[in-house]
ChimeraX commands (.cxc) that place a marker at each C-alpha (Angstrom):
marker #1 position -12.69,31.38,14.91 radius 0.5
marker #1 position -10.92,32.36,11.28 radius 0.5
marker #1 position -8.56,29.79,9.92 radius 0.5
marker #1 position -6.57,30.43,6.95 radius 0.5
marker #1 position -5.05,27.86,4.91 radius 0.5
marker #1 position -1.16,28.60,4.28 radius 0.5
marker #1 position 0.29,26.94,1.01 radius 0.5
marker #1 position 3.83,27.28,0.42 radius 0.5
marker #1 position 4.66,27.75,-3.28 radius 0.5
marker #1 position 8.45,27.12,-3.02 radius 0.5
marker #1 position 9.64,25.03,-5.83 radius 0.5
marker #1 position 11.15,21.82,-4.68 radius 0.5
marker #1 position 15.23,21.88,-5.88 radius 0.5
marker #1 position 15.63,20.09,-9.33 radius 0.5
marker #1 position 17.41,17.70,-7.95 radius 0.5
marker #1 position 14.34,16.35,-6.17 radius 0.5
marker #1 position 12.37,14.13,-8.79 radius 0.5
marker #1 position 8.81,15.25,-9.16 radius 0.5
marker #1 position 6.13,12.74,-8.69 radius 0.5
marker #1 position 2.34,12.46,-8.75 radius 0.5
marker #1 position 0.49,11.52,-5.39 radius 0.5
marker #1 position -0.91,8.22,-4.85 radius 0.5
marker #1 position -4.32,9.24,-5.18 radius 0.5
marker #1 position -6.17,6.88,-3.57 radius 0.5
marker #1 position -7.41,7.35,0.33 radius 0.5
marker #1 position -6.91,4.54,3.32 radius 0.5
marker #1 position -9.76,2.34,2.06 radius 0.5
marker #1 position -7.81,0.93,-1.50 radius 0.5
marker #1 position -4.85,1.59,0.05 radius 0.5
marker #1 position -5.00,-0.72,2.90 radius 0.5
marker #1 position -6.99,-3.19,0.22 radius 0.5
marker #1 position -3.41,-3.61,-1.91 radius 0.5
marker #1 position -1.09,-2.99,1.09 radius 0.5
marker #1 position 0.38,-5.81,1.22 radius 0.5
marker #1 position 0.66,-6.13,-2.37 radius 0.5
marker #1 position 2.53,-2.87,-2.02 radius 0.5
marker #1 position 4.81,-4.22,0.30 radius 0.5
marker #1 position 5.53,-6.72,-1.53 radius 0.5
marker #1 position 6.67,-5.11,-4.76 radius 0.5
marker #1 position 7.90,-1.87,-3.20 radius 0.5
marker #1 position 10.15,-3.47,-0.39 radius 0.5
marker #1 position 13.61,-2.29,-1.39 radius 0.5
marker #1 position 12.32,1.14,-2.12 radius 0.5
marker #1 position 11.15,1.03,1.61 radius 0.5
marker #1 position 14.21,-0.35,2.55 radius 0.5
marker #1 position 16.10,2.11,1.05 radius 0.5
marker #1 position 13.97,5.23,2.16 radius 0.5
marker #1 position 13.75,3.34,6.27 radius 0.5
marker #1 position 17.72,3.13,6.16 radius 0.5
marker #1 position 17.98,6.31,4.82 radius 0.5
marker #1 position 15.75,7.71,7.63 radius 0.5
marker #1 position 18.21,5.72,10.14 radius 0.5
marker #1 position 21.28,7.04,8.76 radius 0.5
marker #1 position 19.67,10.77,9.41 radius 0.5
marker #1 position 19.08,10.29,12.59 radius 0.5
marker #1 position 15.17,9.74,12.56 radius 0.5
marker #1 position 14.95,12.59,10.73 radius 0.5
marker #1 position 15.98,13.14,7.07 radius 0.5
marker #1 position 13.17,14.77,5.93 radius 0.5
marker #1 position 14.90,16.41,2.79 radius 0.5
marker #1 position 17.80,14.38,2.55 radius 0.5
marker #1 position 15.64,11.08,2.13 radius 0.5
marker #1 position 12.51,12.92,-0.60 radius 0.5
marker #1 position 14.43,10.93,-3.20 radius 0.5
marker #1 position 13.93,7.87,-1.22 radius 0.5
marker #1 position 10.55,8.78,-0.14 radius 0.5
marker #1 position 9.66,9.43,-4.00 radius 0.5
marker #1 position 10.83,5.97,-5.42 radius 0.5
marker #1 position 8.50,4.64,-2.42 radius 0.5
marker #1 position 5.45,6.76,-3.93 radius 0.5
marker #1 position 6.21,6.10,-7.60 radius 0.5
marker #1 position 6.22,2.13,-6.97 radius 0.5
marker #1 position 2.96,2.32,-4.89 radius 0.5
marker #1 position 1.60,4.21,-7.74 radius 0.5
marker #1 position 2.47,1.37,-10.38 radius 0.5
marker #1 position 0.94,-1.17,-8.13 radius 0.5
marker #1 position -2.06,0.59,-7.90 radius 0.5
marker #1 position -2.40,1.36,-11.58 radius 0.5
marker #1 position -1.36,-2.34,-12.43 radius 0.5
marker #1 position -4.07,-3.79,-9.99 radius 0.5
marker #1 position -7.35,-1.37,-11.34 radius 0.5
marker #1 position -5.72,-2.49,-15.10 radius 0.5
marker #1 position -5.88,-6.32,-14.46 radius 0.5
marker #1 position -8.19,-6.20,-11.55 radius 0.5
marker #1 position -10.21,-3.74,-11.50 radius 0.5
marker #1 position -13.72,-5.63,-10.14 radius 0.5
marker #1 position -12.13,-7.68,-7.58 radius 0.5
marker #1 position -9.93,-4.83,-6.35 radius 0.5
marker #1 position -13.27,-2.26,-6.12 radius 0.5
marker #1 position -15.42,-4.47,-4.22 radius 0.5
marker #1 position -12.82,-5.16,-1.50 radius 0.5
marker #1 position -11.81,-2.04,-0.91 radius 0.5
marker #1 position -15.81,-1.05,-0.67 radius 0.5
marker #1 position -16.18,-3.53,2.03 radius 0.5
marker #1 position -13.75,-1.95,3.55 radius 0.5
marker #1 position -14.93,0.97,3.37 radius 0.5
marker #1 position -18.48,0.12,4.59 radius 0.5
marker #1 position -17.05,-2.07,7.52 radius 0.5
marker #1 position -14.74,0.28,9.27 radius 0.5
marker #1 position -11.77,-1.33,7.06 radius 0.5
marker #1 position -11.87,-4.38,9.35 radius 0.5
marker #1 position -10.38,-7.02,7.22 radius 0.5
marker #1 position -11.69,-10.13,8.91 radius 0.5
marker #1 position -15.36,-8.25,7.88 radius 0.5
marker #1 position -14.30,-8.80,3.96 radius 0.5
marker #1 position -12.53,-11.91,3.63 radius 0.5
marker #1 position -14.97,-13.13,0.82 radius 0.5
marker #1 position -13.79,-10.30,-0.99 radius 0.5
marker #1 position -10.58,-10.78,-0.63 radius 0.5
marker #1 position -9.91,-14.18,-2.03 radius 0.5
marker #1 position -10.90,-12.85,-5.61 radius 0.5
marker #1 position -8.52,-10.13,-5.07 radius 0.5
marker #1 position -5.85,-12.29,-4.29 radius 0.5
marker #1 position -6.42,-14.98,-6.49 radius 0.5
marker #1 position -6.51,-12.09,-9.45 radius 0.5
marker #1 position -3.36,-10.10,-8.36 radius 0.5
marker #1 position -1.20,-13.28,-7.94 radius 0.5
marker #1 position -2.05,-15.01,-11.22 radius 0.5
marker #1 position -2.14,-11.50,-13.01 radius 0.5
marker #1 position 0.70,-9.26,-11.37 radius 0.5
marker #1 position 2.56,-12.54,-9.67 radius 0.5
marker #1 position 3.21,-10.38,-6.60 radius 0.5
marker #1 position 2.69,-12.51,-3.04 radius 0.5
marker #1 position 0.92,-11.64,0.15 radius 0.5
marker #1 position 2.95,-12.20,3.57 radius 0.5
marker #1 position 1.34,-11.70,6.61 radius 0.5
marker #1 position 4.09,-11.24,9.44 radius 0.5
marker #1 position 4.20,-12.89,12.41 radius 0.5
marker #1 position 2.12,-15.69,10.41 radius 0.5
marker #1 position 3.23,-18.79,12.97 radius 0.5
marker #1 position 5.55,-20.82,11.27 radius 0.5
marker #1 position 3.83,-24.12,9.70 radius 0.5
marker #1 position 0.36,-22.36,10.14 radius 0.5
marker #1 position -1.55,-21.45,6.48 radius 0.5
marker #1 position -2.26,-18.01,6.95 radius 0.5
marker #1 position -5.77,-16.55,7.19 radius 0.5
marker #1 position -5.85,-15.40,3.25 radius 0.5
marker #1 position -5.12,-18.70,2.28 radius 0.5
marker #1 position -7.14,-20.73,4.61 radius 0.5
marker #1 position -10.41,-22.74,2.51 radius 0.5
marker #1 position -12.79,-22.19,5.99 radius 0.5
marker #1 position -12.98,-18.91,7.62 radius 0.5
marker #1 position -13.68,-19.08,11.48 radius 0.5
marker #1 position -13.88,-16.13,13.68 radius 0.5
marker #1 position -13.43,-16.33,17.46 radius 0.5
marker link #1:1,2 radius 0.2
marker link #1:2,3 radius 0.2
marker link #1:3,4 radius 0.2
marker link #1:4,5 radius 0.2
marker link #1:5,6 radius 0.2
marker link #1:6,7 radius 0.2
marker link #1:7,8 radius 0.2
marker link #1:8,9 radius 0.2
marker link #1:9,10 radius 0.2
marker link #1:10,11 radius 0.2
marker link #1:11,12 radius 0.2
marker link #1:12,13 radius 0.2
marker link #1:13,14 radius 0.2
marker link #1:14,15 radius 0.2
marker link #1:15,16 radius 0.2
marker link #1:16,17 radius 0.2
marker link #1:17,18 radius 0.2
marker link #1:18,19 radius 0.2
marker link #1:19,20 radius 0.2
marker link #1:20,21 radius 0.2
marker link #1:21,22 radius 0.2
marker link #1:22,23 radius 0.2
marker link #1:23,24 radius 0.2
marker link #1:24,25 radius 0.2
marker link #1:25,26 radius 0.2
marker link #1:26,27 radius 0.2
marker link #1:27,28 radius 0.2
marker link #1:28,29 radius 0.2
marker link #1:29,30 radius 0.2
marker link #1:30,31 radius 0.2
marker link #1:31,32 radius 0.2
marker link #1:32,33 radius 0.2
marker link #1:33,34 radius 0.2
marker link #1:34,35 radius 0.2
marker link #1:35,36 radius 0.2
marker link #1:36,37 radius 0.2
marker link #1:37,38 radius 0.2
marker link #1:38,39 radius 0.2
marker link #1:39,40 radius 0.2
marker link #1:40,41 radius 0.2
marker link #1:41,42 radius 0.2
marker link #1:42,43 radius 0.2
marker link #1:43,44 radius 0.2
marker link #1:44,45 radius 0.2
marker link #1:45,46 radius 0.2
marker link #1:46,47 radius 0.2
marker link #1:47,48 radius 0.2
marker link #1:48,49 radius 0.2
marker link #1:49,50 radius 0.2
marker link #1:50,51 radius 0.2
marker link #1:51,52 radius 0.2
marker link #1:52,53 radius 0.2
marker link #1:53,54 radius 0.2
marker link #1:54,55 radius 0.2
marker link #1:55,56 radius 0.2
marker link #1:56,57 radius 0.2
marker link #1:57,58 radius 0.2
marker link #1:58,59 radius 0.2
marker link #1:59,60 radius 0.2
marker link #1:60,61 radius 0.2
marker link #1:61,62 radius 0.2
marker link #1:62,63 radius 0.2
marker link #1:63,64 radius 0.2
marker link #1:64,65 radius 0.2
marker link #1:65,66 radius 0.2
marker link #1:66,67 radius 0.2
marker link #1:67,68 radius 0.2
marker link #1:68,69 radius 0.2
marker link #1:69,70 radius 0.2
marker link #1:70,71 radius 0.2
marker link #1:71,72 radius 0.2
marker link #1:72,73 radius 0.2
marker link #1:73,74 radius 0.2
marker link #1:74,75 radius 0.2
marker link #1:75,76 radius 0.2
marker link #1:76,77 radius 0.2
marker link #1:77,78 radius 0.2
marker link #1:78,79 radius 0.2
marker link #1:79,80 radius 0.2
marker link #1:80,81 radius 0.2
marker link #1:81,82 radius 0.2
marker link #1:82,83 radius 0.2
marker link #1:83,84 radius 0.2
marker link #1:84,85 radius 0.2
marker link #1:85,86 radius 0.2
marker link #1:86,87 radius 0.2
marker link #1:87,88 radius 0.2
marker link #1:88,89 radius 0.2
marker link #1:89,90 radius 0.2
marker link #1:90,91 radius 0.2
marker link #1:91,92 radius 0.2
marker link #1:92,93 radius 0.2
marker link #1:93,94 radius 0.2
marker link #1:94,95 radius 0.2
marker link #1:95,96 radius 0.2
marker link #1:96,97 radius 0.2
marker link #1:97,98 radius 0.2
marker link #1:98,99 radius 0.2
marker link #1:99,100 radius 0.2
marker link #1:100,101 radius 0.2
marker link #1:101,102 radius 0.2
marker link #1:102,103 radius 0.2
marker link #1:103,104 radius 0.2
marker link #1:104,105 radius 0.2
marker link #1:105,106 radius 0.2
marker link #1:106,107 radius 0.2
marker link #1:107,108 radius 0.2
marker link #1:108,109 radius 0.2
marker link #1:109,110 radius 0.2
marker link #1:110,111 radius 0.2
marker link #1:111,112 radius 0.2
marker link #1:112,113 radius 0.2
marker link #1:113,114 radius 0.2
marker link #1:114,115 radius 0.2
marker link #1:115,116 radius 0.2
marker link #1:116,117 radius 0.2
marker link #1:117,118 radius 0.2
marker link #1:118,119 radius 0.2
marker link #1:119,120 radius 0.2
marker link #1:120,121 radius 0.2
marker link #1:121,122 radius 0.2
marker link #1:122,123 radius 0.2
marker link #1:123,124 radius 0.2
marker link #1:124,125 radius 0.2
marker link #1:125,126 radius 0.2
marker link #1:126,127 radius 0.2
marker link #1:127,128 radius 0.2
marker link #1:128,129 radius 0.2
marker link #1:129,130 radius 0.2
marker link #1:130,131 radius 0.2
marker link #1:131,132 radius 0.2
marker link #1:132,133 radius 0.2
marker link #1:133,134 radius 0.2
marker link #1:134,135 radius 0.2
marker link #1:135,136 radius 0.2
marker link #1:136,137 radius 0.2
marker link #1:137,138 radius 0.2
marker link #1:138,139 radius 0.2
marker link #1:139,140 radius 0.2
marker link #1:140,141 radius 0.2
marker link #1:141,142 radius 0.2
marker link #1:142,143 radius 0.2
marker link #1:143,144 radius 0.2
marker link #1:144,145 radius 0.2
view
């Protein structure tokens, strides 16, 4: 068995802006995805209704889109290891050692939060939270069923 790795070297057109990749795998990313979501929403908007207009497909009309989504998950992750760099390390290494089950590293999490909305003022919404119910982040007693 002989596989060969194929890059293609085909500049992208100039009118596609460059960007840099995240840079980060699914441990810190999951750790500030909601944090993500909550600073990057209209640049998902944008890049989900320009995927609708296409069709489901768009896949070079929407890089433009898809780009302004990277480049704003980039600054949150750049503003988060500036500001809180500790809190933000040692969650997403819990995750990482516990099968990036959340419920296995809420202690971690509360510092996380706690930094990221006094420091960066960005907000964390679970959805489907039940209305009148304090979500789990936010909760003082942790109880697992």
């Amino acid at each position: 068995f002989h596989q060969t790795v194929l890059v293609d070297k085909t500049p992208l057109p100039d009118s596609i802006p460059k960007v840099s990749e995240v840079g980060a795998t699914s441990a810190p990313l999951m750790s500030v995805s909601f944090f993500i979501g909550d600073r990057c929403a209209p640049y998902n908007d944008d890049y989900m209704l320009c995927k609708h207009e296409a069709g489901g497909k768009g896949e070079m009309e929407c890089l433009k889109e898809g780009r302004r989504v990277t480049r704003c998950a980039i600054s949150v992750v750049d503003d988060i290891n500036k500001h809180c760099l500790n809190e933000f390390r040692a969650h997403w290494e819990c995750l990482d050692n516990n099968n990036q089950q959340l419920w296995n590293c809420r202690k971690e999490e509360k510092p996380l939060n706690d930094c990221v909305f006094k420091s960066l003022g960005l907000r964390k919404i679970i959805p489907d939270t039940p209305k009148g119910r304090v979500p789990i982040h936010e909760q003082a007693f942790q109880r697992f069923k």
